[in-house]
N, C-alpha and C positions, 0 to 999 in steps of 0.2 A: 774368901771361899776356901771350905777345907782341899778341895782341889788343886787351886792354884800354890795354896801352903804346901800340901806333899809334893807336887811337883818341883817347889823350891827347894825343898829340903834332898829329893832323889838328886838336882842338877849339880848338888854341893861335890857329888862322886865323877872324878873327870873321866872313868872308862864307860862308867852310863851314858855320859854324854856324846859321849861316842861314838855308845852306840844304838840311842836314840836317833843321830843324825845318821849312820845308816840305816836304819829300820825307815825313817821318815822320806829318805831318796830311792832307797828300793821301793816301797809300797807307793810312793806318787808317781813313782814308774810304773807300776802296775797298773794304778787306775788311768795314766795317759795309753798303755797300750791297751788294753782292755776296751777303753770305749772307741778309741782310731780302730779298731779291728771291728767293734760293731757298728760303727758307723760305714765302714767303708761296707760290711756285708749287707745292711740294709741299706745306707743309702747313695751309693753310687750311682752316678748317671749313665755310665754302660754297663751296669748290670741288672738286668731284671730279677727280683731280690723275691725269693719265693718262703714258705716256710721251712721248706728241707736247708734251705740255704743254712737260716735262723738255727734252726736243729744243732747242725755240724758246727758251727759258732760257738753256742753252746756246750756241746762237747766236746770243742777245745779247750774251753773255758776252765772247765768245770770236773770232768771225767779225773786227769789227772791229779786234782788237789786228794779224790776221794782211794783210790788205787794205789798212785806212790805213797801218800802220808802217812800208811803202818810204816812202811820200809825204809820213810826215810833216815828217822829216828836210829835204826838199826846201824847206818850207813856213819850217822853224824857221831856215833860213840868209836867209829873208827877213822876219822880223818881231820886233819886239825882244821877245827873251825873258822879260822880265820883264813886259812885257806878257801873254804869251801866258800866264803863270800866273795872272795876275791877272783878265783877262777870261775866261780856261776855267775857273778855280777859282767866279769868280761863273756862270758859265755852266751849272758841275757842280751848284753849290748851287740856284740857279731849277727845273734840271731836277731834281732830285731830290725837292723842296719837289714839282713837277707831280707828280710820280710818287706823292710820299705823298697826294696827294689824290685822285689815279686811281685808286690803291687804295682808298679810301674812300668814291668814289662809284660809280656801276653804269655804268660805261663800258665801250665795245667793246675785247675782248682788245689787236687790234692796237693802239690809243694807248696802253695800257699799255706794249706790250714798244716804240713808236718812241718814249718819255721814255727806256727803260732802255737802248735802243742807244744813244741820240744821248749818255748821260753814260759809255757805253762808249769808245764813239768818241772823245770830247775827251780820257779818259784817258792813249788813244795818243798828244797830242801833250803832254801834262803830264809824261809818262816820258819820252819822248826828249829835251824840252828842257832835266830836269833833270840828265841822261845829259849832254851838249850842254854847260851850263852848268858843270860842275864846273873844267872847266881856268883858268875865269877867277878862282876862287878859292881853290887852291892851284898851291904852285909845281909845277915840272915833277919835279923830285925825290920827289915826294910823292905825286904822282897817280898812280901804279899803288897806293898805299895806298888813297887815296882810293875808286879805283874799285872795289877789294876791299870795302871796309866799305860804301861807301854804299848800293847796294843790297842787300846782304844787309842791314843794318837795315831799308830801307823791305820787305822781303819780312816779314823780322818784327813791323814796324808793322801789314801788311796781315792778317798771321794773327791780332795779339793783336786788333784791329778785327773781324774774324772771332769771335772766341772773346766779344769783349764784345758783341756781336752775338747768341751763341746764348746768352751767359749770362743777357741781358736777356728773352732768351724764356721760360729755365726760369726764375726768379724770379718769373713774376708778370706780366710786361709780354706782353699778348693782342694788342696791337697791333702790324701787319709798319709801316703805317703811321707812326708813335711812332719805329719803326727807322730806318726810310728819311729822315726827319725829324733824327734825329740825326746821320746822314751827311752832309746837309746843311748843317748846325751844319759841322762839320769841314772840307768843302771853304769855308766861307763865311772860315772860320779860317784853312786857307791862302790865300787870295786874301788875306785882312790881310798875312800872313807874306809874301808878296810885297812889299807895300809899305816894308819893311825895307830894298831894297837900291835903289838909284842905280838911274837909269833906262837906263843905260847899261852900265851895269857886266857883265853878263855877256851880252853880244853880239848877235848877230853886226857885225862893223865894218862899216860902211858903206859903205866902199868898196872890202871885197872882193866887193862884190855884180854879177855880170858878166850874169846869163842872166836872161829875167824868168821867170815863175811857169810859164807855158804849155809854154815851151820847157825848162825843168827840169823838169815832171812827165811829157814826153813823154821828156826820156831817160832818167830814173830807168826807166820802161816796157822801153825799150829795153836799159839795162843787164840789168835781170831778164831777157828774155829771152837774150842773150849769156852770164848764166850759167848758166842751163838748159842750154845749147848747151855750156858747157866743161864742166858736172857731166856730161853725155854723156859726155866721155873722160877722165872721171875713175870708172874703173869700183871702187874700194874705197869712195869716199864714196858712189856711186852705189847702192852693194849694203846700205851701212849705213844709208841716211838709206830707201830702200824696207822695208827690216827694222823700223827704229825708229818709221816710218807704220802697217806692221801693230801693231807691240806697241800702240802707242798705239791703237790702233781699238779693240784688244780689251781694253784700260784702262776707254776710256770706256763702252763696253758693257757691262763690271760693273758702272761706276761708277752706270748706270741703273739696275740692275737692285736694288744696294743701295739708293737710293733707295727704290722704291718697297717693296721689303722694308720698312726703316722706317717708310711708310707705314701699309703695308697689313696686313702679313704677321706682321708680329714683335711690332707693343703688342698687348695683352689686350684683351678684348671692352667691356671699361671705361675702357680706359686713357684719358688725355688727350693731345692732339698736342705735350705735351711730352714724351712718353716718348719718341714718336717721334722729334722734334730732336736728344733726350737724346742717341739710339740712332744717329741720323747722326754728331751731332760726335763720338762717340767713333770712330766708323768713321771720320771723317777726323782725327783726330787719328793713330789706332792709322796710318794710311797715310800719314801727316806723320811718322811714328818710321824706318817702312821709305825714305823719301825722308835722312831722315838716314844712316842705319845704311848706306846706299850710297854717300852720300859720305865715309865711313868705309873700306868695303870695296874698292869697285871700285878703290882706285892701285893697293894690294895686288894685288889677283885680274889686272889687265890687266899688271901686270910680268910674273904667270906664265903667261897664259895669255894673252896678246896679248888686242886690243881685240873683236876676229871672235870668240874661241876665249870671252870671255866673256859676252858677248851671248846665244851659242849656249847658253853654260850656264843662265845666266836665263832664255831662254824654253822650253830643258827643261824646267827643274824646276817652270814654271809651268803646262805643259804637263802634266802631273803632278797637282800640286796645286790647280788651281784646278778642275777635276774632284769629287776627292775630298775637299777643304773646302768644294767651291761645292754639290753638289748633294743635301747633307743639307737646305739652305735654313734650318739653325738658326743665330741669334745669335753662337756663339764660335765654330764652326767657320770663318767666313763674318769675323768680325772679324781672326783667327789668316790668312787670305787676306788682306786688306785691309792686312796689314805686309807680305805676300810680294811680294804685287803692286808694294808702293809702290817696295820694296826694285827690285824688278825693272823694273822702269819705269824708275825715277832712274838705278839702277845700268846700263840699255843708252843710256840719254841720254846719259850722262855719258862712254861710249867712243864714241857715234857724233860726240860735239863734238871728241873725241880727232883721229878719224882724218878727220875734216872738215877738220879746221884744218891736220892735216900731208896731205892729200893733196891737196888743191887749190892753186892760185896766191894770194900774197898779193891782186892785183889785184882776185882775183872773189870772195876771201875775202867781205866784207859780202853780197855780193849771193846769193852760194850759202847763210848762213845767212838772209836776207831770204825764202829759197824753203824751207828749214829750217823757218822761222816758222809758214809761212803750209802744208805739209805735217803740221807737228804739231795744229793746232788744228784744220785742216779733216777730217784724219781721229777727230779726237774728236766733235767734232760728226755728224760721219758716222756714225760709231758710234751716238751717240743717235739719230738717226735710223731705221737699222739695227732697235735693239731700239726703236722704238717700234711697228714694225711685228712685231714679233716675242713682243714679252712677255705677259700676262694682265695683268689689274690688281693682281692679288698679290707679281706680279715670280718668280712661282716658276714659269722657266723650264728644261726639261732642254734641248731643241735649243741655244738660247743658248751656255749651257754649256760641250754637247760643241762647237759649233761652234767658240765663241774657241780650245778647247784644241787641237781641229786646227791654229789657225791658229799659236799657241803652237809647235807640235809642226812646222808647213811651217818655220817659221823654224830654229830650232834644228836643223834637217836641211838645210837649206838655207847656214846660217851655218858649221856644221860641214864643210860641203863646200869652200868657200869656205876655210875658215882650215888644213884641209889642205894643200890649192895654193898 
């Protein structure tokens, strides 16, 4: 497989390797504390788990990837990167260790969720500098390789982290605590895996360093706003990246809704809060199949039906269907949605980065996906939000519902108009 080939041929390089293995102990730390924090905010047995709860979760999650990551970049051209792994990985591990003890003792909500932001937030600058750091360890010949494999494994570190994560809960392990503990274990493991390379070795040089902190974070500021101003007259990325902010709204506003489904609504009157984990991770696994099966799909579908023309079709048919699988509120109807949507989500991401990339200027290129960034997650969050105000505690909502499918159904009439012209 040419996959398995480049990745033999990148392992030949011993500081890739290096730092593949911390990319791969950071990011499976991610996905262990990631889901021990959703898990303990939906399913703990002394806490009655509402959708505000979900929301705030969320927004721990998620808010700081989209706010820190112009700035972090800013931050990693001034501090040696090898540092920054080593003291954010022990920084990730302290605050995680706080966290598993927060949970353990009877403290006020907020110090729970400002431990699980602030190991949100360092994660921002652990990715970009890993992002950052690759060109110092292979040649130039090699790194469009490189950038292909690397993070597609650290995204697969992050899931199997995730999965060992919900597998330690259905086996037996009662404690989210125990979880979040293990995470820490991990980042404590990459902050060693740090200490592997030269303190110098992967950058930034010293003396290309021209602007000090102050005055780089104010134009980073500045840049974003000038490309807001050029995505202004850029009206096809402008039309796709507003489209792919709705789809994504009405993503994450299932995404609550099944939640608390899980919850509430779908174990038996006896069940235990493993059924209900049981019952999530397969709902996101089954919506981890539809995020593949579209990057499957969608070259195919945008050759024939352009980038617009497919989109449109996605949020039809979800328009559609999430209707008539969503408001049964059983188990496999609701799971058989949870592939469609994934499908349909990845699959309009995947044309709006299309027609991003060819319809804007190279120049504003970073900075328009930097505003990309911070529009995909803030409308997720939004969304929980949204149905926190919206749903029962059961999660079985009809308005919700019909709502997203209208919004589903504005798009796909909308995007259809548009690919027309």
């Amino acid at each position: 497989m040419p996959l398995v080939r480049d990745l033999r041929v990148l392992l030949h390089f011993r500081y890739f390797r290096r730092l593949l293995a911390l990319r791969l102990l950071s990011q499976s730390a991610d996905g262990v504390f990631q889901v021990a924090l959703a898990t303990y905010v939906v399913f703990s047995p002394e806490k009655q788990t509402s959708p505000a709860a979900i929301a705030s979760a969320m927004a721990v999650l998620l808010l700081p990837y989209s706010f820190v990551g112009p700035f972090a970049g800013v931050l990693l051209d001034r501090w040696p990167r090898r540092q920054v792994f080593l003291y954010g990985s022990l920084l990730r591990a302290a605050l995680a260790a706080a966290t598993a003890l927060l949970i353990l003792s009877s403290t006020p909500e907020w110090l729970f969720y400002t431990a699980a932001l602030c190991v949100t937030a360092v994660n921002r600058f652990v990715l970009a500098g890993l992002s950052a750091a690759l060109p110092r360890v292979v040649d130039g010949d090699r790194l469009v390789m490189a950038n292909s494999l690397s993070p597609t494994a650290g995204t697969l570190a992050a899931t199997a982290g995730g999965g060992l994560a919900f597998l330690l809960r259905l086996t037996g392990l009662d404690s989210d605590a125990a979880v979040v503990l293990l995470s820490a274990v991990l980042y404590l493991c990459a902050g060693l895996a740090s200490l592997r390379f030269p303190r110098t070795l992967l950058g930034p040089e010293p003396e290309l360093l021209k602007a000090g902190v102050g005055e780089a974070v104010a134009s980073t500021a500045r840049g974003l706003a000038d490309g807001v101003r050029h995505l202004a007259q850029r009206r096809p990325a402008a039309r796709v990246l507003a489209a792919m902010t709705a789809l994504r709204f009405c993503y994450g506003a299932l995404t609550v809704m099944v939640l608390m489904l899980c919850r509430y609504a779908w174990p038996a009157d006896d069940a235990t809060d493993s059924d209900g984990i049981a019952l999530l991770g397969l709902a996101v696994g089954i919506s981890g199949a539809g995020f593949f099966a579209a990057a499957v799909l969608t070259p195919w579908s945008v050759g024939r039906l352009r980038p617009e023309g497919w989109m449109a079709f996605c949020a039809g048919s979800a328009a559609i269907l999430a209707p008539a699988l969503g408001l049964p509120f059983e188990p496999v109807p609701i799971l058989i949605a949870a592939f469609v949507l994934g499908l349909v989500t990845q699959g309009s991401k995947i044309a709006t980065d299309t027609v991003v990339q060819s319809s804007v200027d190279d120049a504003y290129r970073g900075r328009i996906f930097s505003v990309y960034d911070v529009l995909f997650n803030v409308a997720f969050v939004g969304a929980a939000g949204v149905a926190a105000l919206v749903l029962p505690p059961d999660g079985r909502s009809v308005p919700l519902v019909v709502t997203v499918a209208v919004i589903y159904a504005a798009v796909a009439a909308s995007l259809t108009r548009s690919a027309r012209q």
